[in-house]
Residue frames relative to the residue before (quaternion, step in Angstrom):
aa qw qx qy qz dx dy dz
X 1.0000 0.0000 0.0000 0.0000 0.00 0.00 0.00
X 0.4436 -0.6982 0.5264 0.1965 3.59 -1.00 1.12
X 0.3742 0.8574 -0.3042 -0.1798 3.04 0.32 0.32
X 0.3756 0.6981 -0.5330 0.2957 3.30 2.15 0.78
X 0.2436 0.7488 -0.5887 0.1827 3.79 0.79 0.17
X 0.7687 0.1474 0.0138 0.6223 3.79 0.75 -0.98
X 0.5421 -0.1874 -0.8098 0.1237 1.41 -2.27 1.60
X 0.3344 -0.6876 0.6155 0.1913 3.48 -1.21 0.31
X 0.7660 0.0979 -0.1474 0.6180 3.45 1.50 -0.68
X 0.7179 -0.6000 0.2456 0.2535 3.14 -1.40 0.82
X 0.7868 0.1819 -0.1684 0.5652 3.64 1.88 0.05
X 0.3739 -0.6771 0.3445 0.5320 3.57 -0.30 -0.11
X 0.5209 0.5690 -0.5095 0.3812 3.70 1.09 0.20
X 0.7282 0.1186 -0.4154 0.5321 3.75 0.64 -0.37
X 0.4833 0.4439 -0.7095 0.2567 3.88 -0.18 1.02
X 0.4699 0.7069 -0.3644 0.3831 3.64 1.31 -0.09
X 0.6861 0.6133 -0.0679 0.3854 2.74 1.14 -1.59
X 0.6337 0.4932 -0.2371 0.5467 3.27 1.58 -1.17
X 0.5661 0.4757 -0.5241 0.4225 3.84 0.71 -1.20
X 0.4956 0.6575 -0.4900 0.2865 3.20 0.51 -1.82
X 0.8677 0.3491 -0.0951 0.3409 3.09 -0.55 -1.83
X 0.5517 0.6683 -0.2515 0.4310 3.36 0.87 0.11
X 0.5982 0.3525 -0.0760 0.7156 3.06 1.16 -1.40
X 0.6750 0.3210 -0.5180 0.4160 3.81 -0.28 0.39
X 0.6440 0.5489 -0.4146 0.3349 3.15 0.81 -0.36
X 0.6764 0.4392 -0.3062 0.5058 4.04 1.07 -0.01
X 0.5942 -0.6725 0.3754 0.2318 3.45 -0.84 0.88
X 0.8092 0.1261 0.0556 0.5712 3.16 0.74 -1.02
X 0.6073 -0.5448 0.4064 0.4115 3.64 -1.84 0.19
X 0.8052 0.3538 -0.3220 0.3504 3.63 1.01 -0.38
X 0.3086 0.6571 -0.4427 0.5263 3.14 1.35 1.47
X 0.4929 0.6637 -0.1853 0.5312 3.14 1.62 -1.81
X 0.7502 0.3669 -0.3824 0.3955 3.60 -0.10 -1.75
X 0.7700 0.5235 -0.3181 0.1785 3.40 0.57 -1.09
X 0.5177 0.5915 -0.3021 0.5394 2.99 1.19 -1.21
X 0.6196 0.5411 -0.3004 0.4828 4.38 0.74 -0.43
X 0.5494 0.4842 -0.2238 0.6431 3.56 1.26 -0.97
X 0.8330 0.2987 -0.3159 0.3422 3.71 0.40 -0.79
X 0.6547 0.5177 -0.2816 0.4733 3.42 1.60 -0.06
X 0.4641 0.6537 -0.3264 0.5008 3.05 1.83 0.24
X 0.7914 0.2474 -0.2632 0.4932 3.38 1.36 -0.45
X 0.5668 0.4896 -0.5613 0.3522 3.23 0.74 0.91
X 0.1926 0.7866 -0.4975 0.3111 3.60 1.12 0.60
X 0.2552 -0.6852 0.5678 0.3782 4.09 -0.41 0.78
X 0.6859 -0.5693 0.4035 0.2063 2.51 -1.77 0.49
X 0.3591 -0.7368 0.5724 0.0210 3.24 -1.20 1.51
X 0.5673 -0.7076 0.4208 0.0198 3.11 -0.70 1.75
X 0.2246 -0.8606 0.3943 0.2313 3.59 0.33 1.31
X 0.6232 0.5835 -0.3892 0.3460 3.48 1.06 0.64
X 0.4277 0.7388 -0.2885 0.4337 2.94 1.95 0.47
X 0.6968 0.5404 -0.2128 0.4207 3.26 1.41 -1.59
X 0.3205 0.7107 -0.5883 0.2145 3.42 0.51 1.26
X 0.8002 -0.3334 0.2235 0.4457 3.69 -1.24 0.05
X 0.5930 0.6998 -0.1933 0.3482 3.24 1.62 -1.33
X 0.7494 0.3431 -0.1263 0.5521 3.24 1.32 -0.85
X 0.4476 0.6932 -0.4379 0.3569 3.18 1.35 -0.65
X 0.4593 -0.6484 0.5875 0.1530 3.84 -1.63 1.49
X 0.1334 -0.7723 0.5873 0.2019 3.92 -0.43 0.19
X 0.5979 0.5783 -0.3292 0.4469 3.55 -1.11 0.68
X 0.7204 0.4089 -0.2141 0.5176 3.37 1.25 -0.63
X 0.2514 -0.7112 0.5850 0.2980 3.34 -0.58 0.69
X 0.6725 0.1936 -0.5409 0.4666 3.82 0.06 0.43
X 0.8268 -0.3614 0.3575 0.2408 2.96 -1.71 -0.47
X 0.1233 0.8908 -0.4212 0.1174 3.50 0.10 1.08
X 0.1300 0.8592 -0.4917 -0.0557 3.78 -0.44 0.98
X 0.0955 -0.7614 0.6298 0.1208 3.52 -0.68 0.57
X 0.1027 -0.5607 0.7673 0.2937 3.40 -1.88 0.29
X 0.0115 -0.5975 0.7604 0.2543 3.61 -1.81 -0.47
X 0.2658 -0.6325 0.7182 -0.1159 2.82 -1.78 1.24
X 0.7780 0.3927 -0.3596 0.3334 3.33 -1.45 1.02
X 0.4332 -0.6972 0.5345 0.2012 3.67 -0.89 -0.42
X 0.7325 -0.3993 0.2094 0.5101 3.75 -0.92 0.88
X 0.7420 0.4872 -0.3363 0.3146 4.00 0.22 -0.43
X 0.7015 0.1320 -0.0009 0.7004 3.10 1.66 -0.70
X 0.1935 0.8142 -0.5461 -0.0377 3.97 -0.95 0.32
X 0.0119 0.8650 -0.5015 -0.0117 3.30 -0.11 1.12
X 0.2332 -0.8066 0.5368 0.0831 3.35 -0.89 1.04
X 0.1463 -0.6851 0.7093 0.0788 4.11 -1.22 0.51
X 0.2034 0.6143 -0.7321 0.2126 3.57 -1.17 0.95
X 0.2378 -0.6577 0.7055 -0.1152 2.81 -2.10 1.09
X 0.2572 -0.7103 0.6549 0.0209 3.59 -1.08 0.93
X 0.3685 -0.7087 0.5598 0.2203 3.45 -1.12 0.57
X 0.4745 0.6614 -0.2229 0.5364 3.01 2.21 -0.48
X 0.2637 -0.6826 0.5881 0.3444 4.02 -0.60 0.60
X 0.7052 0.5800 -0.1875 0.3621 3.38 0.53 -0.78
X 0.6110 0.5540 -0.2708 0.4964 3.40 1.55 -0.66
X 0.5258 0.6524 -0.3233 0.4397 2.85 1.84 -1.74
X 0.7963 0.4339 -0.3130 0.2823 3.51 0.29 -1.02
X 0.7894 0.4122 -0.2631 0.3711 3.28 1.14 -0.34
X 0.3066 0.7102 -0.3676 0.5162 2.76 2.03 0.93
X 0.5098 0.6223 -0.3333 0.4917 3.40 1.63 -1.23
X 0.6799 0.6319 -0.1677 0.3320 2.99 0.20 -1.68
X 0.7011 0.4868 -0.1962 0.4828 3.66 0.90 -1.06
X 0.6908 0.4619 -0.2443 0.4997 3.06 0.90 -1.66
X 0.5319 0.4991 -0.3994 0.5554 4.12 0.74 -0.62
X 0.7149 0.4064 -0.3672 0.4346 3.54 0.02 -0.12
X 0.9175 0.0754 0.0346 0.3891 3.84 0.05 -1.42
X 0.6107 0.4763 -0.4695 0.4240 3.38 1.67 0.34
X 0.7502 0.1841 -0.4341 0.4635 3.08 -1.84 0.53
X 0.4958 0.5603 -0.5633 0.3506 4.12 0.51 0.74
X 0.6639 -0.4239 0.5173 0.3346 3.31 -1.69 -0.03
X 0.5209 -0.6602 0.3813 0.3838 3.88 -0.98 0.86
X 0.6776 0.3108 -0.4321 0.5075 3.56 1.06 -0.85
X 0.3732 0.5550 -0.6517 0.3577 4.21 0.17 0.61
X 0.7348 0.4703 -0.3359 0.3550 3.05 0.48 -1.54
X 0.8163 0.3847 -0.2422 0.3563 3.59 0.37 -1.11
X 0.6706 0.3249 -0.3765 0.5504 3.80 1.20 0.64
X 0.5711 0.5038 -0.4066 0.5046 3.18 0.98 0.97
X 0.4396 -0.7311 0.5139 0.0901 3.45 -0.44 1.80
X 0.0520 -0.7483 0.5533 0.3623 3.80 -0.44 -0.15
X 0.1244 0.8699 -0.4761 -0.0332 3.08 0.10 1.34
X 0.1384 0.8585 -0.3854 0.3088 3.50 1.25 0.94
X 0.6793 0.6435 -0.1306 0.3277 3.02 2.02 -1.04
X 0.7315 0.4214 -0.1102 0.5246 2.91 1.81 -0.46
X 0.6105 0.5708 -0.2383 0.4946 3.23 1.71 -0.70
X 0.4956 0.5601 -0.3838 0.5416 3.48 1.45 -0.49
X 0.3082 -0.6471 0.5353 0.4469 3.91 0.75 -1.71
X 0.2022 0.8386 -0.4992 0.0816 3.68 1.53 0.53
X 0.6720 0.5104 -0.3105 0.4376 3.28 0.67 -1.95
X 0.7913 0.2218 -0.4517 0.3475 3.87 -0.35 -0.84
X 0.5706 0.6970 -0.2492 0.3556 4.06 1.06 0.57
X 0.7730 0.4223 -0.1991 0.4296 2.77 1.31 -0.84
X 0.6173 -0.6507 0.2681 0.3517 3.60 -0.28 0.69
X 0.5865 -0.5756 0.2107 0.5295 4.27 -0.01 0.39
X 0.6296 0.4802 -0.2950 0.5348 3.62 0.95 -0.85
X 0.6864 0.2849 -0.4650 0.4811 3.66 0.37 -0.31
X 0.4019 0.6936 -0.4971 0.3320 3.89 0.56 -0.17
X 0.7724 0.4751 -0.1648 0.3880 2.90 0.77 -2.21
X 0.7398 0.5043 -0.2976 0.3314 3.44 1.14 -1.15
X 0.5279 0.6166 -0.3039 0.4987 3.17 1.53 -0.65
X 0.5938 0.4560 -0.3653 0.5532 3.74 1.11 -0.88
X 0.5054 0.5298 -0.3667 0.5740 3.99 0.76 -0.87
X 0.7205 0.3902 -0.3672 0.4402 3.69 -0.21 -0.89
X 0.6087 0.4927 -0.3846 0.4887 4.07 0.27 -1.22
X 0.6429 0.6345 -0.2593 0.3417 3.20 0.29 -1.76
X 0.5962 0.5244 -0.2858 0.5365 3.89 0.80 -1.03
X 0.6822 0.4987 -0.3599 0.3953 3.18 -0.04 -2.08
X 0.8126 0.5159 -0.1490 0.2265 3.07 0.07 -1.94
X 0.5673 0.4991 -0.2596 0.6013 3.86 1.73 -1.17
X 0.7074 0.3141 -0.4087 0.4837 4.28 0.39 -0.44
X 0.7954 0.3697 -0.4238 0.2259 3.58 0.76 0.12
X 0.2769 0.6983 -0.4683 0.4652 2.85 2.15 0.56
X 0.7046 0.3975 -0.1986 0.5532 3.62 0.21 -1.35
X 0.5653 0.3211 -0.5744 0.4974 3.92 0.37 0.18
X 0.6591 0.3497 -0.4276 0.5103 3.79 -0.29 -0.77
């Protein structure tokens, strides 16, 4: 497992800080989608012996597996979307709260979601899955602490 892929920045406030800044830099959402599709494929690669039910995310109408690994001091997490687009907002997550500490994760708002303009964009089911996605992150770092 790869897991030095994440963190890219040294907190999740300046990986916020980075989407942020990212996303202002494109004019529109169908710049946005893409640039999501392309951060969807830099996701490591997810062992196709993973994508069993076990790992399977509910809530998402595509296809969504995650594993988490580690222990309150460190939690890294690996998930894949059959969705390109999910994929990316899988990126997005995982740049924020993997490879942090559990109490990072749980005093860290993802409020990236709104400052970007995701939530009024994203279609209801990706909301939910995206709420399904947090929801994980946020329940294994309950049960890590």
């Amino acid at each position: 497992m790869d897991a030095s892929t994440f963190p890219l920045e040294a907190s999740p406030g300046e990986a916020q800080g980075a989407i942020r800044d990212e996303f202002a830099f494109f004019g529109d959402w169908a710049e946005r989608y893409q640039y999501l599709i392309d951060l969807g494929r830099k996701l490591p690669a997810f062992p196709d012996d993973w994508k069993s039910e076990e790992h399977r995310l509910h809530g998402c109408q595509s296809m969504v597996w995650i594993v988490a690994s580690g222990d309150a001091e460190r939690l890294d997490f690996q998930a894949i979307s059959d969705s390109a687009i999910v994929s990316g907002l899988i990126y997005l997550a995982l740049r924020v709260y993997s490879g942090r500490s559990a109490t990072e994760i749980l005093a860290t708002e993802p409020d990236y979601i709104a400052d970007i303009g995701l939530a009024k964009h994203l279609s209801p089911t990706r909301s939910n899955g995206l709420a399904a996605l947090l929801g994980f992150i946020r329940d294994r770092a309950q049960k890590a602490l």
